[in-house]
C-alpha positions as CSV (number, residue, x, y, z in Angstrom):
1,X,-36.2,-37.7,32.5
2,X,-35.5,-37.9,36.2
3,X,-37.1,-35.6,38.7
4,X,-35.0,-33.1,40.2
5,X,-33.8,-33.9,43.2
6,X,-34.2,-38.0,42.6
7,X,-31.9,-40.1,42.6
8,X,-31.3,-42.3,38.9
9,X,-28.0,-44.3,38.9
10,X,-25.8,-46.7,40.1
11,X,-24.2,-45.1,43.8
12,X,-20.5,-44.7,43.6
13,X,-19.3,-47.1,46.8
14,X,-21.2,-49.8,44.9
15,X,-19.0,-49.4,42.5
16,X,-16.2,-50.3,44.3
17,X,-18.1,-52.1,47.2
18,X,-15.7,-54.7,47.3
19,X,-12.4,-52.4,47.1
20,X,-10.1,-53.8,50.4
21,X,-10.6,-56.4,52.6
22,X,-11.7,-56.7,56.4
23,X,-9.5,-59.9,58.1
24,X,-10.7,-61.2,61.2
25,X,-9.0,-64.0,63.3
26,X,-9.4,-65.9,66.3
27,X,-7.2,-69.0,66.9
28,X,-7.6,-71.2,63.9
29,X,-10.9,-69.3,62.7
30,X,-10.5,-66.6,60.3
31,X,-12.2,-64.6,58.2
32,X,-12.1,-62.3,54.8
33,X,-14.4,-59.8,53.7
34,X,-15.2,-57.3,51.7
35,X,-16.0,-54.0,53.4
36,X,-19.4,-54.5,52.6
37,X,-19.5,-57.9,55.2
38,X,-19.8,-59.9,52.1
39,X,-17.8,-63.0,51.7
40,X,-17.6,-62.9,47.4
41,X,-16.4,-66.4,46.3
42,X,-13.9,-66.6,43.4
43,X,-11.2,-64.9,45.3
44,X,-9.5,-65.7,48.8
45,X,-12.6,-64.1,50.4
46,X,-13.9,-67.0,52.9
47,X,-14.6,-68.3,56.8
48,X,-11.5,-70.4,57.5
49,X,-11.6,-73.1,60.4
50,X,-8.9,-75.4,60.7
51,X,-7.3,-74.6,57.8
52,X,-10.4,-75.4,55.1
53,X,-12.8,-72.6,54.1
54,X,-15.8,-73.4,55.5
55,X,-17.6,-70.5,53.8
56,X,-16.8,-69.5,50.3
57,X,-20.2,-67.0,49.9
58,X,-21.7,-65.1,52.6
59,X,-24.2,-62.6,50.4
60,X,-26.8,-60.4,52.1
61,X,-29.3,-58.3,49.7
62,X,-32.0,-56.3,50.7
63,X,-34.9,-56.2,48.4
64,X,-33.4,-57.5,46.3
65,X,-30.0,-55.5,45.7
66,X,-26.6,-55.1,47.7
67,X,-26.5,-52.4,50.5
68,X,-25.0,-49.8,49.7
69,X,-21.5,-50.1,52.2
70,X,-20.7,-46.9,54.2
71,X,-18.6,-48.3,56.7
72,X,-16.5,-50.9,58.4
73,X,-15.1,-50.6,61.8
74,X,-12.6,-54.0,62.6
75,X,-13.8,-53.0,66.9
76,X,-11.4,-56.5,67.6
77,X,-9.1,-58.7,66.3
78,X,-12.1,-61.0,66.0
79,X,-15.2,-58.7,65.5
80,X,-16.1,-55.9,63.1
81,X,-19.4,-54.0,62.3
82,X,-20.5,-53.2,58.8
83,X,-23.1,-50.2,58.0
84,X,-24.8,-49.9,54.5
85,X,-27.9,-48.7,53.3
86,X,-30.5,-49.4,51.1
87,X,-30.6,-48.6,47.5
88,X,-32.7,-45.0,47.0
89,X,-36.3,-46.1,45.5
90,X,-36.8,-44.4,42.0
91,X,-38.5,-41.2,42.8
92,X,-36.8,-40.7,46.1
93,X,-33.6,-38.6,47.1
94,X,-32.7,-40.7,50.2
95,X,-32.7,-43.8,51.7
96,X,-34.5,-44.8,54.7
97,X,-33.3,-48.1,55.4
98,X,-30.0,-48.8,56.7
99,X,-28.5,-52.4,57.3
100,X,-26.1,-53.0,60.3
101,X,-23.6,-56.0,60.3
102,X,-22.0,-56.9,63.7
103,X,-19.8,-60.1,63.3
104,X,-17.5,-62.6,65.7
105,X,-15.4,-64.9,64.5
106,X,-14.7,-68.0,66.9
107,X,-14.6,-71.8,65.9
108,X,-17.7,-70.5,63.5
109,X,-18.7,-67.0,63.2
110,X,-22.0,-65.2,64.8
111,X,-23.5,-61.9,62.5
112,X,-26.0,-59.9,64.3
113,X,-28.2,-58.2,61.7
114,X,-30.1,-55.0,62.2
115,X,-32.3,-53.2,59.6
116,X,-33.2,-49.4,61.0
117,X,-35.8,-48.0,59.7
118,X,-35.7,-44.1,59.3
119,X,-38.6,-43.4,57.4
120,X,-42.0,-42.1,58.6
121,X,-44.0,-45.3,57.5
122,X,-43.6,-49.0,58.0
123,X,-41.1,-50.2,54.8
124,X,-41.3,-53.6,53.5
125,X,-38.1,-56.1,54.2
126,X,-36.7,-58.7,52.0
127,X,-33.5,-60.4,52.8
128,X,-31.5,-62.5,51.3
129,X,-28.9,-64.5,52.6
130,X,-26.7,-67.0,49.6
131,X,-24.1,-68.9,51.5
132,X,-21.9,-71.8,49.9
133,X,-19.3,-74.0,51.3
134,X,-16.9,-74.9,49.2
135,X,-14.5,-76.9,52.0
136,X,-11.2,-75.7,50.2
137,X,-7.9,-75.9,51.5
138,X,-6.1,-72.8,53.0
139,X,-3.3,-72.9,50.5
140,X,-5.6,-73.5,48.0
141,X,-6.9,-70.5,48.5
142,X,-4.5,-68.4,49.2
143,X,-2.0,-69.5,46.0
144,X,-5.3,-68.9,43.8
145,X,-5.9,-72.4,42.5
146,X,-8.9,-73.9,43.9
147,X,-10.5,-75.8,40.5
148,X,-12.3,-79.3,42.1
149,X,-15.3,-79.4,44.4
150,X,-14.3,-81.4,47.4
151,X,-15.4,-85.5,47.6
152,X,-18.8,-86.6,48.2
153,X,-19.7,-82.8,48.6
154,X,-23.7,-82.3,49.4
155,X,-25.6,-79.4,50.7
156,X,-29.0,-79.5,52.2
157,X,-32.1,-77.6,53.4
158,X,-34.2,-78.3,56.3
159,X,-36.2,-77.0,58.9
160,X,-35.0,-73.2,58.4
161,X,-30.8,-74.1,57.7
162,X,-28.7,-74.8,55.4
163,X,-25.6,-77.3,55.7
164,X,-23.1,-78.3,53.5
165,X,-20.8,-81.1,54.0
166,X,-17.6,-83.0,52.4
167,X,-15.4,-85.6,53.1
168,X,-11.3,-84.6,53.2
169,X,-9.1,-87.6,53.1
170,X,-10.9,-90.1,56.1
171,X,-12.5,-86.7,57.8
172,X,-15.9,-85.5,56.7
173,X,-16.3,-81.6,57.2
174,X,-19.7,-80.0,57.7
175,X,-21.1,-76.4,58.1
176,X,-24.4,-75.6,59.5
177,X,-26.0,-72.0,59.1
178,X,-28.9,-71.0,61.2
179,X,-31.1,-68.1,62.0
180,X,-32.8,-67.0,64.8
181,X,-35.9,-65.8,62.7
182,X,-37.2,-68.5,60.5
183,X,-37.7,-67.8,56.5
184,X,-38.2,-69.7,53.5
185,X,-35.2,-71.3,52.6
186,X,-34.2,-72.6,48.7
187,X,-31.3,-74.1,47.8
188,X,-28.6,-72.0,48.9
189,X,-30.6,-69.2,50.0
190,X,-32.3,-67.9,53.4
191,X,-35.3,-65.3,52.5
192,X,-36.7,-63.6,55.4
193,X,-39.7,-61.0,54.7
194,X,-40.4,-58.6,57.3
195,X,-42.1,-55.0,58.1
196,X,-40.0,-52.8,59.8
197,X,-42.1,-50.4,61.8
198,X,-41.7,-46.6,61.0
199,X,-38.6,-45.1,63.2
200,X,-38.0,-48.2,64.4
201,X,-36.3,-51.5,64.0
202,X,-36.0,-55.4,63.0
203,X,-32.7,-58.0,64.1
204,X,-32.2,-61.1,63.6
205,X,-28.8,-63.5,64.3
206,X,-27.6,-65.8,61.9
207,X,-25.0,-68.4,63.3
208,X,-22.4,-70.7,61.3
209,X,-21.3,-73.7,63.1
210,X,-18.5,-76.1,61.3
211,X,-18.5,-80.0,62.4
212,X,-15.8,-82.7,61.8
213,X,-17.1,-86.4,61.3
214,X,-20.7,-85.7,62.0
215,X,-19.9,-83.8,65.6
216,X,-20.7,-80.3,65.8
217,X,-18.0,-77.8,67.0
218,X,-19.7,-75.2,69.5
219,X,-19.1,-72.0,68.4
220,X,-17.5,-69.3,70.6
221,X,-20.1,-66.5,69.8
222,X,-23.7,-68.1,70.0
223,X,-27.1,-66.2,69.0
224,X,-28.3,-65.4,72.4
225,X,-25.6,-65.7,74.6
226,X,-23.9,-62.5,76.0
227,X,-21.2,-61.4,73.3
228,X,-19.0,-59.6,76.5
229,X,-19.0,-63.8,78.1
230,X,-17.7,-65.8,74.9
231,X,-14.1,-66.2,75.3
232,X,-12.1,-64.6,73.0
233,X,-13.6,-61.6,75.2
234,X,-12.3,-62.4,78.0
235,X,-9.4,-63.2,77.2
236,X,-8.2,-60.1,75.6
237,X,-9.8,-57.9,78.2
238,X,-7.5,-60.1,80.8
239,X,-4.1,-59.3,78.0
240,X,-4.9,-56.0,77.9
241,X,-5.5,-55.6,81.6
242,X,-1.7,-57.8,82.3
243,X,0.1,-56.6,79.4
244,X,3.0,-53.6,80.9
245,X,2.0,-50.6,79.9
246,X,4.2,-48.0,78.7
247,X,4.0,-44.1,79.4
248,X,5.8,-42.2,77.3
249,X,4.3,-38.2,75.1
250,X,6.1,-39.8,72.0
251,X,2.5,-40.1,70.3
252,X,3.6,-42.4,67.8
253,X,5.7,-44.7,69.9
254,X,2.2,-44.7,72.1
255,X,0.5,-46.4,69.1
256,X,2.9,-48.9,68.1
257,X,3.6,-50.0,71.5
258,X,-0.4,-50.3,71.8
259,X,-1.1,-51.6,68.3
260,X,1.9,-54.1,69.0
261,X,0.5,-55.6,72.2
262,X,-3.3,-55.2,70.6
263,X,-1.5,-58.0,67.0
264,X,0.5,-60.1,70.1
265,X,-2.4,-61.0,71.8
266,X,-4.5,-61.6,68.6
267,X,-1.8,-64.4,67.8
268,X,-2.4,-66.3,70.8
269,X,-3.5,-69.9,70.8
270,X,-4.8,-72.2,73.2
271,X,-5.0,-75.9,73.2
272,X,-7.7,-77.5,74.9
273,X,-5.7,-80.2,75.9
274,X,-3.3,-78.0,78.2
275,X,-5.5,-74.6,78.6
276,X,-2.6,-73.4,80.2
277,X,-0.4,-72.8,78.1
278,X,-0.4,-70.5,75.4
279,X,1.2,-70.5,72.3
280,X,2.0,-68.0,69.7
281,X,0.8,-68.4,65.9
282,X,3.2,-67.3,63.0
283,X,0.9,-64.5,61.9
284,X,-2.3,-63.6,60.5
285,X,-4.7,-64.8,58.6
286,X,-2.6,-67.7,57.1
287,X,-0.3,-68.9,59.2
288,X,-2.4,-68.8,62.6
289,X,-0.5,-71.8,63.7
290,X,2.1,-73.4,65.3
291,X,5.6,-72.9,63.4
292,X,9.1,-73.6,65.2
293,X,11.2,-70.9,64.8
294,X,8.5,-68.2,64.0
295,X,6.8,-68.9,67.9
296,X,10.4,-69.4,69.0
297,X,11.5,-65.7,68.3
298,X,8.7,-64.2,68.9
299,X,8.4,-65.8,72.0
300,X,11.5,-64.3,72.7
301,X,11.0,-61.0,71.5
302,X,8.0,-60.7,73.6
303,X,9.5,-61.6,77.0
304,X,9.3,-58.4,78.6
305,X,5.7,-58.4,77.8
306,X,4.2,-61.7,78.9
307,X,7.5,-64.7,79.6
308,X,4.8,-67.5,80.0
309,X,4.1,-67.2,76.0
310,X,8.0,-68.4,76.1
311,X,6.9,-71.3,78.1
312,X,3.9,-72.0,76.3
313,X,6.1,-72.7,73.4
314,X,9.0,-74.9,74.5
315,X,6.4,-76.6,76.3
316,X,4.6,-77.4,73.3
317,X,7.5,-77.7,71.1
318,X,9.0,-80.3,73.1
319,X,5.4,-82.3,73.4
320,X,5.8,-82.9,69.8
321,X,9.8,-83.0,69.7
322,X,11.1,-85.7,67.0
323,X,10.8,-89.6,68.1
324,X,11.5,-91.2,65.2
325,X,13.1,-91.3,61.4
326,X,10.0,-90.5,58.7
327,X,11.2,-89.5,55.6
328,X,8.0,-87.3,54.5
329,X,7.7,-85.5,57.1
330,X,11.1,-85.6,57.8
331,X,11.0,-86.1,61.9
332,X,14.1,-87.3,63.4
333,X,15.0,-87.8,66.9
334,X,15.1,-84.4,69.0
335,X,14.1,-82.4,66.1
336,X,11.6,-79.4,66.4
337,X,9.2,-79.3,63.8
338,X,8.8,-76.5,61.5
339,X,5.0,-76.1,61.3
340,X,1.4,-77.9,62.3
341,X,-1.7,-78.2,59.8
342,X,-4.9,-79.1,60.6
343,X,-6.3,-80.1,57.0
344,X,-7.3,-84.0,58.1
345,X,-7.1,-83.6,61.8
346,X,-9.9,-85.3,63.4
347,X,-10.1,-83.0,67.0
348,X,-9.7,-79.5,68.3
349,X,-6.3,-80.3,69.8
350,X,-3.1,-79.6,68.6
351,X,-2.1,-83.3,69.1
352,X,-4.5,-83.7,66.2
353,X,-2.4,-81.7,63.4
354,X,-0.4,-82.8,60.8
355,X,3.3,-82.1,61.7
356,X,6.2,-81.1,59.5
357,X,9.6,-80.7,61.0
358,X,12.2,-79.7,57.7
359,X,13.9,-76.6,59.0
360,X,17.6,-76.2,60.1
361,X,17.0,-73.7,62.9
362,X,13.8,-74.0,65.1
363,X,16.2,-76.9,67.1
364,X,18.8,-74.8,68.5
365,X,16.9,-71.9,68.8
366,X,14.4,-74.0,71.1
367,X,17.5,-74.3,73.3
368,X,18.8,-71.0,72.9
369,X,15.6,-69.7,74.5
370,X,15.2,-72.1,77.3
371,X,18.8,-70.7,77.6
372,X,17.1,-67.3,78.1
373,X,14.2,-68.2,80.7
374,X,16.9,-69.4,83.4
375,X,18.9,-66.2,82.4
376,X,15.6,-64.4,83.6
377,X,15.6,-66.8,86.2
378,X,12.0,-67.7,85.3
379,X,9.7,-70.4,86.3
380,X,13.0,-72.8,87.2
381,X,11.5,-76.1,87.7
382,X,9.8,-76.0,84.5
383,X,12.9,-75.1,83.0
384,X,14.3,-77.6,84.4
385,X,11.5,-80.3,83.4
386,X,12.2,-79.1,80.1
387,X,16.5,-79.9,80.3
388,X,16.2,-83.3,78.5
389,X,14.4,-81.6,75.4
390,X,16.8,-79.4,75.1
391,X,20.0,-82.6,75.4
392,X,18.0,-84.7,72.9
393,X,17.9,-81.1,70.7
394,X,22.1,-81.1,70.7
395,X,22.1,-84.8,69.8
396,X,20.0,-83.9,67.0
397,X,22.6,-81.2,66.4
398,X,25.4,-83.2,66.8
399,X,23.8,-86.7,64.9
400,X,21.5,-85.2,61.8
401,X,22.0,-81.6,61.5
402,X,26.1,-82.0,61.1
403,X,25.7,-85.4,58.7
404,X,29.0,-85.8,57.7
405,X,30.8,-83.9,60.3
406,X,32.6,-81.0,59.2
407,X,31.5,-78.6,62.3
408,X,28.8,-77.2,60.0
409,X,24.6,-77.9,60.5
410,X,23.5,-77.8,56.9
411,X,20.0,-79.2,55.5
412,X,19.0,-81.0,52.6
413,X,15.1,-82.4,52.5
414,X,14.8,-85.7,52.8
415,X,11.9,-86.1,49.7
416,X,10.5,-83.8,46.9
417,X,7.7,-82.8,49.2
418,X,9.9,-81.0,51.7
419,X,10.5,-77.7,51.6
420,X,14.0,-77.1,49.4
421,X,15.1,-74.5,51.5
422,X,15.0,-75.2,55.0
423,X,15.5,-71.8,57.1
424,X,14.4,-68.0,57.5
425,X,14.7,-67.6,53.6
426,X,12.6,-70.6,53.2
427,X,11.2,-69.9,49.5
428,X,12.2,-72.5,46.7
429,X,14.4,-69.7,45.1
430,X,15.6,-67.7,48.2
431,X,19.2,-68.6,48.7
432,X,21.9,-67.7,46.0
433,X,25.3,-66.8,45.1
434,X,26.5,-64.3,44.2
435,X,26.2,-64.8,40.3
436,X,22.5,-65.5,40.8
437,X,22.8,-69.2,40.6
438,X,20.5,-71.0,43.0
439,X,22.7,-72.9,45.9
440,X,22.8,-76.3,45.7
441,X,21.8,-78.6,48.8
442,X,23.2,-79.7,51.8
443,X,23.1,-75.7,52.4
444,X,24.8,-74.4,55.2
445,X,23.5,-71.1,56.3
446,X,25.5,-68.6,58.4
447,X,22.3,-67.7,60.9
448,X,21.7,-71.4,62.1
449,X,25.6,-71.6,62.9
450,X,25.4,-68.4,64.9
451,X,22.1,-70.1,66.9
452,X,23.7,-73.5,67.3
453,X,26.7,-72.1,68.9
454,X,24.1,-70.1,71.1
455,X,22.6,-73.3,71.7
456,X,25.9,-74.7,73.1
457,X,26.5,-71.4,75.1
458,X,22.6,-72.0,76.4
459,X,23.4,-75.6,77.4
460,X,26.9,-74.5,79.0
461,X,25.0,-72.4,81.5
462,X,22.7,-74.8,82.4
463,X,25.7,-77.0,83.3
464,X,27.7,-74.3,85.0
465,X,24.8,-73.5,87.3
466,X,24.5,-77.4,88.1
467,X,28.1,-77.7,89.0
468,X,28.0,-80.1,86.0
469,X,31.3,-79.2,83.9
């Protein structure tokens, strides 16, 4: 019979410890929790990195068991902080060990780790830190169908880490994990014993840094390096100090205007080949990438906030504008591509992505909103640099979007890989009649008329400005 007073049992947010998820994201990096900080494989749980989970199991237990989770507090779109306890010793009513998680996400991820202890003498320490890699693609994941470990996968333990590597397609991936306090490590498992001094305190940093072909990727958070200096800091303390700020005693227009500029700048990207310009990603966590028409109108939309993310994108949009006829991916000549995927590339750039341009719309919508920066009269000679794109975009228009003529741009994908739909409603079953029958290809839908005669009204004010009728 238990003592009054002491604790017997299983505590209730264990339970349900991993009931909703924390999402973190930083350019390509992302990352899913459980509110206890643990990444729990066998779901979409995982650190992401260019599009392959990098970490499928990020585990921490404290003498043996799970802290108990009491809270977790996203404090950016890239950071969070996770507080649990330990479990109550038999004979005890309270615990007197708590856990703190503070984790940054950033080309790797960074997890300070704090164990408090409350009690009035020194307690004993053992953690226990599991990871596995399991290098699975992000659709993989996210569909629910991950069954084969990746080829020539291997994991090894030396000198106080633990790295896991596999080879995708002519690209071998790798992830290292590190600590800043050395422990025994097994397998798959860090173990770190430790007394924690009575009122006082024990940390430690562990840090997770991916590698493509052998060359490791510096991480943007780095155990001993000022957290407030990494970039992702900066740069959304400079947003947030440049972003226009609205005053208005509507409390709840307040906090979507705030929480709407706070999502905007969390979808920023930034190419190390042309830091500056910026770029906005399709949305979070899975599509933090480049996608035609999603960066387009939300370029657009965002204007009034921050126009160069509208230059950001046609600039980028046109680097990788169509050359050439390729059936698979289905490029053709001043076509805009519909998304970028990073799965095999070989380098941090975007130049290193995999492109796919089948979609009906993203090309005159690209000239419909360089259309819009002269109408704002914005950065004109790089509007104007940008002209040609936007010519070779009608052609395309004009030669492959209206095949056989009839006044109509209409799409029909070039292979069974493509996508069968090709615009907004982009789903394999998403456009119909009226009957419920599914449409039948070349599809012409009503939206990408309406933006290719913007496109023509975009290109007519370029010429009536030039005196070029």
């Amino acid at each position: 019979m238990a003592e009054p007073w002491a604790f017997a049992g299983e505590s209730a947010s264990l339970l349900g410890a991993q009931g909703g998820m924390v999402t973190l994201v930083e350019e390509s990096s992302f990352c899913i929790s459980g509110r206890s900080g643990d990444i729990v494989p066998g779901g979409p749980q995982g650190l992401f990195f260019r599009d392959s989970r990098i970490l499928s199991r990020f585990e921490l237990r404290l003498n043996g068991h799970q802290p108990e989770p009491l809270a977790a507090s996203p404090v950016e779109p890239f950071s969070a902080s996770f507080v649990g306890r330990s479990r109550t010793r038999p004979g005890r009513s309270e615990s007197t060990l708590m856990v703190l998680r503070h984790r940054y996400i950033g080309r790797g991820m960074r997890e300070d780790v704090t164990v408090r202890n409350f009690g009035s003498e020194p307690a004993f320490c053992a953690l226990e830190l599991r990871v596995e890699a399991d290098f699975a693609d992000l659709f993989e994941v996210k569909e629910g169908y991950v069954h084969s470990e990746p080829e020539d996968h291997r994991s090894e333990s030396v000198d106080g880490q633990i790295s896991f590597s596999c080879r995708k397609g002519t690209i071998r991936r790798g992830v290292r994990v590190t600590a800043s306090e050395h422990g025994r490590v097994a397998g798959d498992v860090m173990t770190l014993e430790v007394i924690v001094p009575a009122r006082g305190e024990w940390s430690m940093c562990v840090e997770v840094a991916p590698s493509i072909d052998d060359e490791e990727i510096e991480p943007r958070y780095r155990c001993g390096r000022p957290v407030e200096r990494a970039a992702p800091t900066e740069r959304l303390q400079k947003w947030r100090r440049e972003v226009p700020l609205i005053e208005t005693d509507h409390l709840v227009l307040r906090n979507v205007i705030t929480r709407s500029a706070e999502d905007l700048g969390a979808l920023r990207i930034f190419d190390p080949d042309f830091p500056e310009r910026t770029v906005i990603a399709a949305g979070a966590p899975w599509f933090m990438t480049l996608f035609g028409r999603d960066s387009i109108l939300t370029a657009w939309m965002a204007l009034i906030a921050d126009p160069d993310l509208a230059l950001g994108v046609l600039q980028t949009l046109a680097r990788f504008q169509g050359e050439q006829v390729d059936l698979l991916t289905e490029e053709e000549p001043g076509r805009i591509l519909h998304e970028m995927r990073f799965g095999d590339a070989a380098s941090l750039s975007l130049g290193g992505g995999t492109v796919y341009y089948g979609t009906a719309d993203a090309t005159p919508l690209f000239v419909m909103l360089l259309g819009e920066l002269r109408r704002w009269g914005l950065a004109r000679e790089l509007v104007d640099s940008l002209l040609p794109h936007a010519d070779r975009a009608i052609e395309w228009i004009e030669q492959f979007g209206d095949r056989d003529g009839d006044g109509y741009v209409e799409y029909q994908r070039a292979s069974d890989r493509g996508l069968a739909n090709q615009g907004w409603k982009d789903s394999w079953d998403a456009v119909r009649f009226a009957d419920g029958d599914l449409a039948k290809t070349p599809i012409a839908l009503c939206e990408v008329q309406g933006y290719v005669y913007g496109a023509y009204l975009a290109r007519h004010h370029f010429a009536v400005e030039m005196g070029d009728q």
